[in-house]
C-alpha positions in Angstrom: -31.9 124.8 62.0 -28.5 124.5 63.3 -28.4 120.8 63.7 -27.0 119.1 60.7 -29.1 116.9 58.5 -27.5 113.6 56.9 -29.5 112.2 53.7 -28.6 109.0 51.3 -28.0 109.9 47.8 -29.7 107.4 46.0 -29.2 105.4 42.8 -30.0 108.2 40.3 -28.1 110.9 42.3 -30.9 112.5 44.2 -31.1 113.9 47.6 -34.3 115.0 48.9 -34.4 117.8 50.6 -36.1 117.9 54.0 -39.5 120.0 54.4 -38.1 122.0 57.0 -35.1 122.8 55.2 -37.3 123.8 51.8 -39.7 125.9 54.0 -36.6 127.7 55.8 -35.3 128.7 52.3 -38.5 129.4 50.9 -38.6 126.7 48.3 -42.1 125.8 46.7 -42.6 122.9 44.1 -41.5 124.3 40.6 -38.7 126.7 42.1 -35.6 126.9 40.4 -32.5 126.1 42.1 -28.9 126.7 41.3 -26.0 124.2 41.9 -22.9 124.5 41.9 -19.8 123.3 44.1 -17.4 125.6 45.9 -14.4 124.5 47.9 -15.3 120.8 46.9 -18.7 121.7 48.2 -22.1 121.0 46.3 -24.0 124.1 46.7 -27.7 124.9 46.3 -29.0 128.0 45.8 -32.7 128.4 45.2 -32.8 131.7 42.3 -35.5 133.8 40.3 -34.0 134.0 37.0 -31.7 132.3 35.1 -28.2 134.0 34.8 -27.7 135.9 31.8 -26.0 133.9 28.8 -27.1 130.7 29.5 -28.5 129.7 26.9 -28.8 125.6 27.5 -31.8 124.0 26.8 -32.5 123.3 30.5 -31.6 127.2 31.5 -34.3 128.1 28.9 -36.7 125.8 30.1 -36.2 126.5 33.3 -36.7 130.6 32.5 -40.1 129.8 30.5 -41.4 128.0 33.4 -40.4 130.7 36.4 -41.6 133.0 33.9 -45.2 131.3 33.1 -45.1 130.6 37.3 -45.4 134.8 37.8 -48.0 135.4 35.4 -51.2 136.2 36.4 -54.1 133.1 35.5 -55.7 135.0 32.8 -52.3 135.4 30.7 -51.3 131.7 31.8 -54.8 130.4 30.0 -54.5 132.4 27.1 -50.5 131.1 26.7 -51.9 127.6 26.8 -54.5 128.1 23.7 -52.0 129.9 21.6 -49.6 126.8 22.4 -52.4 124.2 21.9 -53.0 125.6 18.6 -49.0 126.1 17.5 -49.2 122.1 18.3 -52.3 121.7 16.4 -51.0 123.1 13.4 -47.6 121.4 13.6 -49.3 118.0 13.6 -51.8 118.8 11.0 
């Protein structure tokens, strides 16, 4: 795609980034994406884990869900009981 693409940034600061684009860059629903801004530039860069030492909440979540996204169904389903019943026992 060498043609450059010009999108609105609407009123809560997104951009939606075109199909095309996302497929190009090999970007799926629930990836995790990096950005940042070089030269005055806003970057995005889709990545697999989360850098080392960042510890914010959203760099956390954002680990436990690539994480939970590479595990195979079986472990998945058997993450979701043992976190159903943490809940369960947290409300009761």
């Amino acid at each position: 795609m060498n043609k450059p693409i010009y999108k609105l940034v609407d009123s809560k600061g997104r951009v939606l980034i075109p199909k095309a684009l996302r497929d190009m860059a090999k970007m799926e629903y629930g990836d995790i994406v990096r950005l940042g801004l070089a030269d005055g530039k806003v970057t995005v860069r889709k990545v697999d884990i989360v850098e080392a030492g960042d510890q914010s909440p959203e760099a956390v979540e954002a680990y436990v869900r690539a994480a939970f996204k590479s595990m195979p169904d079986s472990t998945r389903l058997e993450l979701i009981g043992e976190l159903s019943s943490l809940l369960q026992k947290k409300e009761g």
